[in-house]
C-alpha positions as CSV (number, residue, x, y, z in Angstrom):
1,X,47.9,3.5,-53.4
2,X,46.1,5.9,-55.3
3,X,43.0,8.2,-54.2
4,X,40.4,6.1,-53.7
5,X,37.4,8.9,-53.6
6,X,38.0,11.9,-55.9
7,X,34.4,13.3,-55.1
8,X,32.3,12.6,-52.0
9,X,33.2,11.6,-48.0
10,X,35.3,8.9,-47.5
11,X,33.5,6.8,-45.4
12,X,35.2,4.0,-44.5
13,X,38.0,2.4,-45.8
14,X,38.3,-1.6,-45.3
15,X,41.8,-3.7,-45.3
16,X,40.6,-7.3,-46.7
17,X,42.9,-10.1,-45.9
18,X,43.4,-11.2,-49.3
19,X,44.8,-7.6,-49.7
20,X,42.3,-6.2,-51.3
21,X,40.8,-2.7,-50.5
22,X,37.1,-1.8,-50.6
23,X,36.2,2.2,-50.1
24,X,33.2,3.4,-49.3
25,X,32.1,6.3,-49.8
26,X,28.2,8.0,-50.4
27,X,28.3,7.9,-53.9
28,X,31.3,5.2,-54.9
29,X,31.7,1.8,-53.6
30,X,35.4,0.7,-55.1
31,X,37.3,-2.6,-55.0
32,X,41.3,-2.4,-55.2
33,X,43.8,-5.4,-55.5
């Protein structure tokens, strides 16, 4: 897994169970799969 917030707090990071990944963060909201 790469780094999901180069700038800003990570938040929250969230484990889907389809395996996805969504990170929060203030300024970025990213979807991995």
């Amino acid at each position: 897994m790469t780094e999901p917030i180069k700038d800003g707090k990570l938040l929250a990071i969230n484990w889907q169970p389809d395996g996805s990944i969504i990170s929060k963060s203030e300024h970025t909201v990213l979807v991995y799969r």
